[in-house]
Every structure is written in structure tokens, then in C-alpha cells.
C-alpha positions in Angstrom: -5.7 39.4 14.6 -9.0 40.0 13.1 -12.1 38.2 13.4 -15.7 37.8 12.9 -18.1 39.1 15.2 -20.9 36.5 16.4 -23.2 38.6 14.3 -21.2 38.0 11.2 -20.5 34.3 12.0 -24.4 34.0 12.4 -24.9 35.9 8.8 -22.6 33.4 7.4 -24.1 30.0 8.7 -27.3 31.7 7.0 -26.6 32.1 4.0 -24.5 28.6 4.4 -27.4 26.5 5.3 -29.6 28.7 2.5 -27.6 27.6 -0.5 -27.4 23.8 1.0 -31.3 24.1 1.2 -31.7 25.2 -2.4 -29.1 22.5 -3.5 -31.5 20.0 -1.6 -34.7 21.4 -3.5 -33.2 21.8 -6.9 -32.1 17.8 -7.2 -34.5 15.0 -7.0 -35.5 14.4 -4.1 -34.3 10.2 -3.9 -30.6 12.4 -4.5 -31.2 15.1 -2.0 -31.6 12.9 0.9 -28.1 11.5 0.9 -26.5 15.2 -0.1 -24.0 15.6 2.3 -22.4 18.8 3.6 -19.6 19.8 1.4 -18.8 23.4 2.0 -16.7 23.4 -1.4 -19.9 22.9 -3.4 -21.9 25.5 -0.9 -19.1 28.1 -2.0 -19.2 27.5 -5.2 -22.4 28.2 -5.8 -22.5 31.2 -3.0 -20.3 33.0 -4.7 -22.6 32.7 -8.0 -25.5 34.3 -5.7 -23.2 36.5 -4.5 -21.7 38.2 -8.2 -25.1 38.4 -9.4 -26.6 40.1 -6.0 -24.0 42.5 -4.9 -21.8 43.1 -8.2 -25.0 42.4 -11.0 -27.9 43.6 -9.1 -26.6 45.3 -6.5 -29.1 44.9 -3.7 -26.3 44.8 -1.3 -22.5 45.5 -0.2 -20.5 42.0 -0.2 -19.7 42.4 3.4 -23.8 42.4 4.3 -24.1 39.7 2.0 -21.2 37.1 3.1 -18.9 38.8 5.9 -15.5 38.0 5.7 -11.9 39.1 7.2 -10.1 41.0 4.5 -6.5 40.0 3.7 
């Protein structure tokens, strides 16, 4: 079976903890203090940054921009 190499794991806790961050900034912050960690949200809005830089813009493959295991 497949998997990621530490590299990629590393690339994806990045850009992880990059979208949280931006959540936090964008809401007020008496909200973004109690914003928990909910990686459904995170992906959500990943894959939003993700269209628009790799398929809209594209600055980048998706596999540089969020690696993943292909099915």
C-alpha cells in the first residue's frame, strides 16, 4: 500500500494549519479564540484555495499544492 512520504505529510499539516490561521483572522476575534479544530471545515475551504490556485490560476500541480494518495 501507498503512502505519504514525511515530506508530503509535512506539506499537508502546512497548508492545514494555514487555512485554520486564515479562518482565525477572517472572524472576529471574541469568535476566533474558541474556533476549534475541525478538519471538515479546513477542507472545505482548502479545496476552495486549491481550484482557484492549481485549476484557475495555475501557479501549481495539485500534488505540490495538497499531496495526496491517488485511488
Amino acid at each position: 500500500m501507498e503512502e505519504l512520504t514525511k515530506k508530503q505529510i509535512i506539506r499537508q499539516d502546512f497548508v492545514d494549519n494555514k487555512v485554520f490561521d486564515l479562518i482565525k483572522k477572517l472572524v472576529p476575534a471574541s469568535k476566533a479564540k474558541n474556533l476549534q479544530w475541525d478538519i471538515e471545515m479546513i477542507g472545505e475551504v482548502r479545496d476552495i484555495i486549491r481550484i482557484y490556485v492549481v485549476n484557475h490560476k495555475k501557479l501549481m500541480a495539485e500534488q505540490a499544492f495538497y499531496p495526496y494518495i491517488k485511488a
